[in-house]
C-alpha positions as CSV (number, residue, x, y, z in Angstrom):
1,X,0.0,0.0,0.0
2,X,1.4,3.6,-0.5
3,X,1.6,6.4,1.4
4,X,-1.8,7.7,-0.1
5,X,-3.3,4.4,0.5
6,X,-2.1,4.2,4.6
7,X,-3.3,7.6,4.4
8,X,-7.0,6.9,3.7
9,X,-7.2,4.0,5.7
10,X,-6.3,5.5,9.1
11,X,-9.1,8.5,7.9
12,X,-11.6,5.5,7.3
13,X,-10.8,3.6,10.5
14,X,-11.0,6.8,12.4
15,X,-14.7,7.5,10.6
16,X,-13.8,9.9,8.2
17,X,-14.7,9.1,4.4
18,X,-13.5,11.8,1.8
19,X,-15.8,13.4,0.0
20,X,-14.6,12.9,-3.4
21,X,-14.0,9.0,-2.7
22,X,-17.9,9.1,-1.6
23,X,-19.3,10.2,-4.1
24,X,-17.5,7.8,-6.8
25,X,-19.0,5.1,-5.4
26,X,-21.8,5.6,-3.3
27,X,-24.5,2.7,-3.8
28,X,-24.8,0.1,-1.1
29,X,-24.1,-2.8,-3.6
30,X,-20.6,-1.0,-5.0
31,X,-19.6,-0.5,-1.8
32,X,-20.1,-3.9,-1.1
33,X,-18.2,-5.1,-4.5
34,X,-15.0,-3.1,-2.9
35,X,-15.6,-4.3,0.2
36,X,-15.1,-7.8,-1.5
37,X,-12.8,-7.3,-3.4
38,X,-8.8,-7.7,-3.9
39,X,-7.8,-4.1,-3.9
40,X,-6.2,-3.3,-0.5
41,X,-7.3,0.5,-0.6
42,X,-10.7,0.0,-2.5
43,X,-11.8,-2.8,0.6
44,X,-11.0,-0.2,3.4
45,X,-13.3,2.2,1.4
46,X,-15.8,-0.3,1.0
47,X,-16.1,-1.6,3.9
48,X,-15.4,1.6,6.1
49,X,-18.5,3.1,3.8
50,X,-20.9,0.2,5.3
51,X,-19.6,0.7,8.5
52,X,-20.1,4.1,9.0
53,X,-23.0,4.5,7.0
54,X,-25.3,3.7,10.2
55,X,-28.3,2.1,7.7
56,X,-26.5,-1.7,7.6
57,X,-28.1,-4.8,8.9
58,X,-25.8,-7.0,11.7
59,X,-25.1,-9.6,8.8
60,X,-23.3,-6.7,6.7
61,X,-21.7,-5.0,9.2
62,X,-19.9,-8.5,10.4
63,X,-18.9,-9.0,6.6
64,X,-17.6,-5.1,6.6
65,X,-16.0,-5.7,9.6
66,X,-14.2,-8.9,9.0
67,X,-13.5,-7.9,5.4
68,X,-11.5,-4.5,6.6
69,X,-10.0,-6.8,9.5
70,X,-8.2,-8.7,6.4
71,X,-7.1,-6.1,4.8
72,X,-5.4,-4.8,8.1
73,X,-3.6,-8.0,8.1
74,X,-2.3,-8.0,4.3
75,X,-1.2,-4.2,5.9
76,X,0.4,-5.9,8.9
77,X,-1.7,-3.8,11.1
78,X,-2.2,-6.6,13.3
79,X,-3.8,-4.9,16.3
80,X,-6.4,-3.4,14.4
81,X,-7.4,-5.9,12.3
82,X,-8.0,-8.2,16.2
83,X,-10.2,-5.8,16.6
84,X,-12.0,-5.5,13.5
85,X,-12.6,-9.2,14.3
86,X,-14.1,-8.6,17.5
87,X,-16.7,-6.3,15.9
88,X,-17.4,-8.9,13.5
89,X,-18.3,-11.1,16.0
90,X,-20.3,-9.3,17.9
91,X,-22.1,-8.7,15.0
92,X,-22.6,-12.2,13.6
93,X,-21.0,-14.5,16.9
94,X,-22.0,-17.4,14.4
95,X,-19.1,-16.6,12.0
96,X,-16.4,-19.6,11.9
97,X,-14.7,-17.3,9.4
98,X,-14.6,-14.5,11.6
99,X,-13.1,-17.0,14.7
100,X,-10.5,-18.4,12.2
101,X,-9.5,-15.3,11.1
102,X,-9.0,-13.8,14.2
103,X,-7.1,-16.8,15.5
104,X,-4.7,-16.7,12.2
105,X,-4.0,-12.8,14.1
106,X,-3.3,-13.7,17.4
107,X,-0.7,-16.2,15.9
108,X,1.1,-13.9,14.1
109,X,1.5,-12.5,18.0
110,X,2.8,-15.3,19.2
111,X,-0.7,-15.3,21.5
112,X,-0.8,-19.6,20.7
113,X,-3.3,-20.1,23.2
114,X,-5.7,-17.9,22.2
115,X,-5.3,-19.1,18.6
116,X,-6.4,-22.2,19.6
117,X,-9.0,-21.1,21.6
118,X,-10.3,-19.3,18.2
119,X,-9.5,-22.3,15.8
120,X,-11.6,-24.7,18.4
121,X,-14.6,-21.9,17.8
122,X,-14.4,-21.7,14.4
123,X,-14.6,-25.5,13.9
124,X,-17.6,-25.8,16.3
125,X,-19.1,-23.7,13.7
126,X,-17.2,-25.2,10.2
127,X,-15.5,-29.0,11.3
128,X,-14.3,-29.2,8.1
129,X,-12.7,-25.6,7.5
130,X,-9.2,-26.6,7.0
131,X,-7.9,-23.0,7.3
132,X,-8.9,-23.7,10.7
133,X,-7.1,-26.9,11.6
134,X,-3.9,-25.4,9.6
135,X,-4.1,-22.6,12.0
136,X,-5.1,-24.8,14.8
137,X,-2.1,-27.0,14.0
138,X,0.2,-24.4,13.7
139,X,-0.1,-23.4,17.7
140,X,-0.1,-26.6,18.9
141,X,3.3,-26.6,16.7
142,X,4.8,-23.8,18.5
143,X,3.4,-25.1,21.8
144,X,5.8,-28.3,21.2
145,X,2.4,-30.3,21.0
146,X,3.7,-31.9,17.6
147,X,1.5,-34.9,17.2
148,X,-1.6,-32.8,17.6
149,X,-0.5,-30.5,15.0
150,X,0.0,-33.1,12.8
151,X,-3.2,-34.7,13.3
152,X,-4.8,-31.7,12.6
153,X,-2.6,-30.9,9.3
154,X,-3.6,-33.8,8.1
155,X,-7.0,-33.4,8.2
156,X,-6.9,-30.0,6.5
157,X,-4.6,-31.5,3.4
158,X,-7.7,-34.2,3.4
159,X,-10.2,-31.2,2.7
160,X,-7.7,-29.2,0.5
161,X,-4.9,-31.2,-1.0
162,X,-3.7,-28.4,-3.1
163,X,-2.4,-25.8,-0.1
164,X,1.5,-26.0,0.3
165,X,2.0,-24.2,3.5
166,X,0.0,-27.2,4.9
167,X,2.2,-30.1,3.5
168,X,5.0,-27.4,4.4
169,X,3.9,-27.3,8.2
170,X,3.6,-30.6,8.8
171,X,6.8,-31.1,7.1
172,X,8.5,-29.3,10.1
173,X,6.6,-30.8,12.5
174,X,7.3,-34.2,11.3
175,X,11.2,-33.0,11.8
176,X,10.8,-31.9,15.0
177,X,9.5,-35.4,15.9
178,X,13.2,-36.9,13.6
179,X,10.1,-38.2,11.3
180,X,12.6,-37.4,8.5
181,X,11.4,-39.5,5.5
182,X,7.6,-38.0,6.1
183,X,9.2,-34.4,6.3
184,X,10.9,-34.9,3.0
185,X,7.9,-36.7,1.7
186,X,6.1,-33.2,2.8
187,X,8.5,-31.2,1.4
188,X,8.4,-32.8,-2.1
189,X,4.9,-32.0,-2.2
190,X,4.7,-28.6,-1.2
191,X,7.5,-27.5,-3.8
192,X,5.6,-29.4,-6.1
193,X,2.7,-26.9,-5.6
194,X,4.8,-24.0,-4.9
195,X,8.0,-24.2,-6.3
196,X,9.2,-20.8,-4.6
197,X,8.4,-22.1,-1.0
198,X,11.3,-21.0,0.4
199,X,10.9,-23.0,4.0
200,X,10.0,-26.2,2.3
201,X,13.4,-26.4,0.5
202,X,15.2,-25.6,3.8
203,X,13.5,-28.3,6.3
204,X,13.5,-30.9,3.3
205,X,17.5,-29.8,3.0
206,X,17.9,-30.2,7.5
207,X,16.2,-33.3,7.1
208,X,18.1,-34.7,4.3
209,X,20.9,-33.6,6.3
210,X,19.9,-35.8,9.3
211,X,19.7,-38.8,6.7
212,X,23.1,-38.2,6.1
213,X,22.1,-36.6,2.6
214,X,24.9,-34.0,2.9
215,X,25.2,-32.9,-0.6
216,X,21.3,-32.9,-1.0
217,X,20.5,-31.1,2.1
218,X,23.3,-28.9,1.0
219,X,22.0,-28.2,-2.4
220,X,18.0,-27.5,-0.7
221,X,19.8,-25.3,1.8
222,X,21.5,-23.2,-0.4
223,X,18.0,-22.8,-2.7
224,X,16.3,-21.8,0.4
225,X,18.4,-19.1,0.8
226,X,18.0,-18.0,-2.4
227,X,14.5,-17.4,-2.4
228,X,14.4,-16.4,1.3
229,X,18.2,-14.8,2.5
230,X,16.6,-15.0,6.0
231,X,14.7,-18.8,6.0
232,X,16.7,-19.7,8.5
233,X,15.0,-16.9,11.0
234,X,11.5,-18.6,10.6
């Protein structure tokens, strides 16, 4: 986002809509298309619109809400977008997307517990959301709980084989536990869907390493590093 972008997202977050960006799109159903939509800078106008527009039902405020919450998140603005999700939530407590969401944030603050406590939520509402048990997996991960994380990893790659930060994660976890073949096995996968996944080439290279693979782990190592100068920080 650029600097005129930042700009007129902390004016819509603080309730302020300019009055040129009103009136360009100013129906409830454009707003909503914005709102929607992919465009970091056109969602916070959408979805600020709704929200301050006073004349929205609870079911499209919670969409506004947890729609602006995301793009807070693509922004890094981590804190703002928790509580974007809270608003969603008060506004539609029913939303598994809004619990999952909100869980994926407090992860990226290291607040593991409370992730899970969202990702348990959200699959009350949605068992077989597997951005839920790939987020839910991914605390129990950093809480050392490895065999739950893989148990729920695999269940999200069984409702969507086609994510590889999923076969990546459990690739790590399967490491941690010196599951080295399964890792690798992983790892294979997850470049196969993303061949720039930067982490999958460096735990398939430290557990090739551990099989005694020294030239291979070397080589995946070294690609790693490539794409990602600072994989090994992860």
């Amino acid at each position: 986002m650029g600097m005129n972008g930042r700009v007129l997202a902390f004016l819509l977050i603080a309730g302020t809509v300019p009055t040129g960006a009103a009136k360009a799109q100013s129906t409830h159903d454009e707003y909503l298309a914005w709102c929607r939509g992919a465009d970091l800078d056109r969602k916070m106008l959408g979805c600020s619109a709704l929200i301050n527009s006073g004349q929205e039902t609870p079911e499209t405020l919670a969409i506004a809400y947890l729609n602006r919450g995301n793009a807070l998140v693509d922004n890094g603005q981590i804190d703002l977008a928790i509580q974007e999700y809270d608003q969603s939530l008060k506004n539609n407590p029913l939303s598994a997307e809004a619990f999952c969401r909100r869980g994926m944030a407090f992860e990226r603050k290291a607040e593991f517990d409370r992730a899970v406590v969202d990702c348990d939520n959200a699959l009350k509402l949605d068992p077989k959301n597997p951005k839920a048990l790939a987020c839910r997996g991914y605390a129990h991960s950093h809480k050392k709980e490895f065999d739950g994380a893989i148990e729920d990893y695999t269940q999200a790659i069984a409702l969507d084989p086609h994510d590889a930060r999923t076969f990546r994660l459990r690739a790590s976890a399967y490491r941690e536990k010196a599951q080295y073949d399964l890792a690798i096995q992983d790892c294979d996968q997850a470049i196969k869907l993303d061949s720039d996944d930067a982490v999958a080439y460096y735990v398939r290279g430290l557990s090739k390493q551990k099989k005694g693979d020294k030239s291979g782990g070397k080589a995946d190592i070294a690609k790693a590093k490539q794409l990602d100068p600072k994989v090994d920080q992860q």
